[in-house]
C-alpha positions in Angstrom: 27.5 207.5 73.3 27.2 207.2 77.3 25.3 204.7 78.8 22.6 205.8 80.6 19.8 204.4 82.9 17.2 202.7 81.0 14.7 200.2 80.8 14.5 196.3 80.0 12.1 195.0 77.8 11.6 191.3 78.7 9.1 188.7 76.4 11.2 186.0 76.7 8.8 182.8 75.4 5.9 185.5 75.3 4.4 183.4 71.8 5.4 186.2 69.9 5.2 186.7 65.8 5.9 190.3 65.7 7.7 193.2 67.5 5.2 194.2 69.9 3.8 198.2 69.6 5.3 199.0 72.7 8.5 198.8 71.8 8.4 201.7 69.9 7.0 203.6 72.3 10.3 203.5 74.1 13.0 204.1 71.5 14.5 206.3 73.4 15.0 204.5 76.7 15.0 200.6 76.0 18.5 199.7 76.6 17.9 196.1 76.6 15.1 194.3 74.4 14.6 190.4 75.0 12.4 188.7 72.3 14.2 185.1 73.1 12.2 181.9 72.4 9.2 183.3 70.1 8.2 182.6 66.7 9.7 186.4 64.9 10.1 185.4 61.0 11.1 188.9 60.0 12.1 192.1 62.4 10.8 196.0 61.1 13.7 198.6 59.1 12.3 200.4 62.7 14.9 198.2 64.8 17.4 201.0 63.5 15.6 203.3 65.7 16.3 201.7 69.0 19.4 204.1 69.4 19.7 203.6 73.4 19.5 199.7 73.2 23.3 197.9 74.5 21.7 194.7 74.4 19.4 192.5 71.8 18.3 188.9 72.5 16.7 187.9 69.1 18.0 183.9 70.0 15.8 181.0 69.2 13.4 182.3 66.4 12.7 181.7 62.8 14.5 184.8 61.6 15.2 184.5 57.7 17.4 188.1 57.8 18.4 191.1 59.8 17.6 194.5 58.5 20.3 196.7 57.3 18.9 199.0 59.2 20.7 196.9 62.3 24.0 199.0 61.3 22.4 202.1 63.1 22.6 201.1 66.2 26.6 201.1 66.3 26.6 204.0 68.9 24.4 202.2 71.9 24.5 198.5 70.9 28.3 197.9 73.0 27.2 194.5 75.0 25.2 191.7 73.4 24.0 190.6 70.7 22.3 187.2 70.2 21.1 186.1 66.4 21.7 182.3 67.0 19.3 179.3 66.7 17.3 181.2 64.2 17.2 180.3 60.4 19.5 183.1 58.6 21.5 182.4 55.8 23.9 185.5 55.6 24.1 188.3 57.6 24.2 192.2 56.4 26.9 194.3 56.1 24.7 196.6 58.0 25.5 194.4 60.9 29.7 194.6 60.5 29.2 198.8 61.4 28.9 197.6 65.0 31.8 198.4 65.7 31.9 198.9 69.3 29.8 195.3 70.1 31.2 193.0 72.3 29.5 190.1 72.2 28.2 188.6 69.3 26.7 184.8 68.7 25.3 183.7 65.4 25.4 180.0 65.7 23.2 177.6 64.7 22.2 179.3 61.8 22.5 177.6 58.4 24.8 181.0 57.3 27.6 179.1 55.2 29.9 181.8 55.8 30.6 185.2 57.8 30.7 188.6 55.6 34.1 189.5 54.8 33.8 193.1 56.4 33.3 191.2 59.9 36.6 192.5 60.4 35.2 195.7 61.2 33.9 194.9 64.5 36.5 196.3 66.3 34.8 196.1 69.3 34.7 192.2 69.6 36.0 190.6 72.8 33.8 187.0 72.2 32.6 185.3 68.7 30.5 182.5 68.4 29.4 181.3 65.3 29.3 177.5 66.1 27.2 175.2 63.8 27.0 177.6 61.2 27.8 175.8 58.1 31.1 177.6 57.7 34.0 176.0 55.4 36.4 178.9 55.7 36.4 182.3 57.8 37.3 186.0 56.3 40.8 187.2 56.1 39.7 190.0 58.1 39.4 188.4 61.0 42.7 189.1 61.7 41.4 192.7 62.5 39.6 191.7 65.6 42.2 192.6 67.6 40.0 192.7 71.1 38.8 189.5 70.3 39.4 187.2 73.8 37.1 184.4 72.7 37.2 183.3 69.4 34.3 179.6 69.3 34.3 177.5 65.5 32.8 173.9 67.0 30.6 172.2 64.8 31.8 173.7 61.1 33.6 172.5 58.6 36.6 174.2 58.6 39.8 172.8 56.9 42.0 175.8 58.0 42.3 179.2 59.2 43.1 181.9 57.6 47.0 183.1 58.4 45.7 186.6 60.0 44.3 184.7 62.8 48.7 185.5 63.8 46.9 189.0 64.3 44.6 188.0 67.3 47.4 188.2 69.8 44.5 189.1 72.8 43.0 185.5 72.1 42.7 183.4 74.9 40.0 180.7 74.2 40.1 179.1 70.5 37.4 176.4 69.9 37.3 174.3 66.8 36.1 170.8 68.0 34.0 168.5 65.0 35.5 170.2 62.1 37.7 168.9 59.4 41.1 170.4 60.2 44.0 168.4 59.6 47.1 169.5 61.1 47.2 172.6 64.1 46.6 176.0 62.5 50.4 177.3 62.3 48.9 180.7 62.7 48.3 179.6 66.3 51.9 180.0 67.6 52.3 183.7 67.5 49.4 183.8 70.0 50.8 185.0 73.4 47.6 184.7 75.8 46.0 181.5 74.2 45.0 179.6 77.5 42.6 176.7 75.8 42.7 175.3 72.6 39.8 172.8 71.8 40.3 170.5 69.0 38.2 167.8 69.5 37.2 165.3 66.5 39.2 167.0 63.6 41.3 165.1 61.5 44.6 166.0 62.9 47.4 163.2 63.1 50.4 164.9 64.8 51.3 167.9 67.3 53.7 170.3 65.9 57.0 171.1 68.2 56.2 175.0 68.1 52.9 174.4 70.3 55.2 173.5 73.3 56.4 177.0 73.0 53.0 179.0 73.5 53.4 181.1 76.8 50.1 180.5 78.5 48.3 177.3 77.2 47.0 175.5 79.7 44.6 173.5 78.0 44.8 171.5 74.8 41.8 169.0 73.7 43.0 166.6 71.0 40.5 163.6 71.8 39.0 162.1 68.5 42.0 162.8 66.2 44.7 160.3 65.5 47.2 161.6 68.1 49.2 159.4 69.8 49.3 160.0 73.6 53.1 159.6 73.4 53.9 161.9 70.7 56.6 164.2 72.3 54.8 167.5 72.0 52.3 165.7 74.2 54.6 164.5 76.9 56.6 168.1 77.0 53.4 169.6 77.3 52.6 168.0 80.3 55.9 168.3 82.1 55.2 171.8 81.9 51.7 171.7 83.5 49.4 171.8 81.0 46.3 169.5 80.6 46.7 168.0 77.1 43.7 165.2 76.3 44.1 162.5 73.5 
């Protein structure tokens, strides 16, 4: 589907409890719907029929689920979408057939994990699922293979899963405050990965191989058990890279 010209719909903090009527009286030209900051417990099967839309802003509700019906928008919806700070605990597999979104942020949501056919969202270049009551992700991640930003803070995780070696267009990781205790070995076979955040894990050492990613620049180990000396740490920094214990 081609973009085209369209119009916004904007009721950001509008004290809202339902869709409002005239958003169906554009379904064929709303290409972006804000409903930010309201009080929405529930959204309408109709969603489905906002084929033109490439962005939805459902952030900061009291959402409880997502329609299925979210699935048919996988032609139009290619930019944004925003589900987090609302009250979901799972999301539909409707919502994996977007497969050409590529933004997607479902934090802050009590969700306790991510469907395993997430791996269909092809489209993915960013992920955030922060405080989302996760304790382990899909294999299929591994499939996003757009995926440039890839944020975890604020689970917890013990470990990723070893496709994560798959995400080779990766470039910022973030996993600070979760319960990981060592570096994810599937990290080293990632040749763009600029920042790594690890902050307050339960990590105790750096493994060698992490000197040997290409492009990290970055690498936050402050509140683990890391000593500032540890030779990782001091090779890293002879080659330039910022590396906090």
């Amino acid at each position: 589907m081609t973009e085209t010209a369209g119009i916004c719909l904007d009721y950001w903090k509008a004290g809202l409890s339902s869709v409002p009527g005239e958003v169906w009286r554009h379904e064929d030209d709303c290409t972006a719907l804000i409903l930010a900051d309201n009080r929405l417990t529930a959204l309408p099967a109709a969603l489905g029929r906002l084929r033109a839309l490439h962005t939805l802003d459902l952030g900061h509700n009291a959402l409880t689920g997502i329609p299925e019906e979210i699935g048919e928008l996988a032609a139009g919806l290619t930019r944004y979408l925003y589900l987090h700070d609302n009250r979901l605990t799972g999301l539909p597999d409707g919502l994996c057939a977007l497969d050409r979104l590529g933004y997607l942020n479902v934090g802050e949501n009590p969700l306790g994990r991510l469907p395993e056919s997430v791996g269909d969202m092809t489209g993915l270049v960013e992920l955030r699922a922060q405080h989302a009551a996760l304790t382990v992700l899909p294999m299929s991640v591994g499939r996003l293979e757009s995926l440039r930003e890839l944020w975890l803070g604020g689970n917890t995780l013990t470990e990723l899963p070893d496709t994560v070696a798959a995400l080779r267009a990766l470039r910022v990781l973030e996993l600070r405050n979760n319960a990981l205790s060592r570096v994810p070995e599937a990290l080293r076979t990632l040749p763009l990965l600029r920042r790594i955040d690890l902050r307050g894990n339960r990590i105790g050492e750096v493994p060698s191989w992490i000197t040997e990613l290409p492009s990290l620049e970055k690498l936050d180990l402050r509140w683990n058990a890391v000593a500032d000396s540890a030779e990782p740490v001091l090779e890293l920094r002879d080659m330039g890279c910022v590396v906090l214990t």
